[in-house]
N, C-alpha and C positions, 0 to 999 in steps of 0.2 A: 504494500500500500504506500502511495505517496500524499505529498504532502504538498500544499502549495498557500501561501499567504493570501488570505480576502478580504474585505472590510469595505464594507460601505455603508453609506447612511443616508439621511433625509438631508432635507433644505438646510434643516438649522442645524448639521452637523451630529445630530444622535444617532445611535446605531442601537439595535435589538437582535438577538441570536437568531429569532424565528421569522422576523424580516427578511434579515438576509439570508436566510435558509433556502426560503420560499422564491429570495429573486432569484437566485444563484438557479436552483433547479429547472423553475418555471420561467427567466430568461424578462421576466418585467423588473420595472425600475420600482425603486424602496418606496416612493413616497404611491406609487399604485396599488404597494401591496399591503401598505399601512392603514390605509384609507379602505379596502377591502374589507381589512382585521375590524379596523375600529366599527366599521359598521355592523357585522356582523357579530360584535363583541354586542352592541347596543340592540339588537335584534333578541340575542341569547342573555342577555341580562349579564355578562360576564365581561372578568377583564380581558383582553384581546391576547394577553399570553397563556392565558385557561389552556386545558387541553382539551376541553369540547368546543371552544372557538376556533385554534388551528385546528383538529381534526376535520372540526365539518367543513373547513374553507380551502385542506386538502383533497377531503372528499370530492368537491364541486372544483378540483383541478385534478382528478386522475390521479393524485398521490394516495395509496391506499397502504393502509398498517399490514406488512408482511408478519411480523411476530414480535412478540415482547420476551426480554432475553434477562437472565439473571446472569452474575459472576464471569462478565466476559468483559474486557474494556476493549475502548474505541480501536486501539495499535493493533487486537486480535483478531477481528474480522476479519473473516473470507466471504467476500459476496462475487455472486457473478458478477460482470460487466452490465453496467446501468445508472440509473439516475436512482439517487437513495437519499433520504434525510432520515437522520440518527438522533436520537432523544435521550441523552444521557444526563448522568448526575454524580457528584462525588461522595453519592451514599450519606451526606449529610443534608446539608440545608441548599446544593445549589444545583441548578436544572439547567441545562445548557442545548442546542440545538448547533447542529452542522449537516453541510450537503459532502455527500460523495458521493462525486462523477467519475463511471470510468476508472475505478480503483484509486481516485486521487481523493482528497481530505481538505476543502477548504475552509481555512479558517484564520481570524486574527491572531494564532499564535498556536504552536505546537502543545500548549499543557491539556487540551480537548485530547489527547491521544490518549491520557492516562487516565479517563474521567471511565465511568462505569457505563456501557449500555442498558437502557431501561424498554424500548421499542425502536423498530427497524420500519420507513415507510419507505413506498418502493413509486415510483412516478411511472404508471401503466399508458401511456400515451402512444399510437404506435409514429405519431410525428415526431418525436421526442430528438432533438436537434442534439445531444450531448452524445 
């Protein structure tokens, strides 16, 4: 698995894990898929990093939850070839989101590598550009 540095964010410079998850996979710009969440956050009575908010606004982009995995971290995966967002945590208090395209890992910074897998989604699109 490789590794490649990403980060992007909004107008005013903020950046969100499940933001950029979602542009990175799905190929739109951060502030289209902010404004997505938030609505859809306001729709579901949730905040927009809930996981029945991104779930269901993966749903409604072909990103579908392949399985939920215990005691494996991010650096151990083996997936086929595809477009993937990973939903880990460091087993205590922090929740993190990253896309892997193509067996590469993008992200603001290598320490995601050692964070814990919690669910694996997999982007079923057959246009899928990655």
């Amino acid at each position: 698995m490789n590794f490649e540095e990403y980060y992007i964010s909004g107008k005013d410079g903020t950046s969100n894990c499940v933001v950029r998850s979602l542009c990175k996979v799905l190929g739109k710009s951060y502030d289209e898929v902010y404004e997505d969440l938030l609505r859809l956050s306001q729709e579901l009575h949730a905040s927009f990093n809930d996981v029945v908010v991104f779930e269901t606004y993966m749903e409604h982009n072909h990103i579908l939850k392949e399985k939920e995995i215990q005691d494996v971290l991010v650096k151990d995966l083996a997936l086929e070839k595809g477009s993937y967002i990973i939903f880990c945590s460091d087993k205590k208090d922090f929740y993190h989101m990253i896309p892997l395209i193509q067996n590469t890992i993008y992200d603001k910074n290598e320490e995601c590598l050692n964070l814990s897998v919690l669910s694996i989604y997999k982007y079923h699109l057959s246009s899928n550009k990655f």
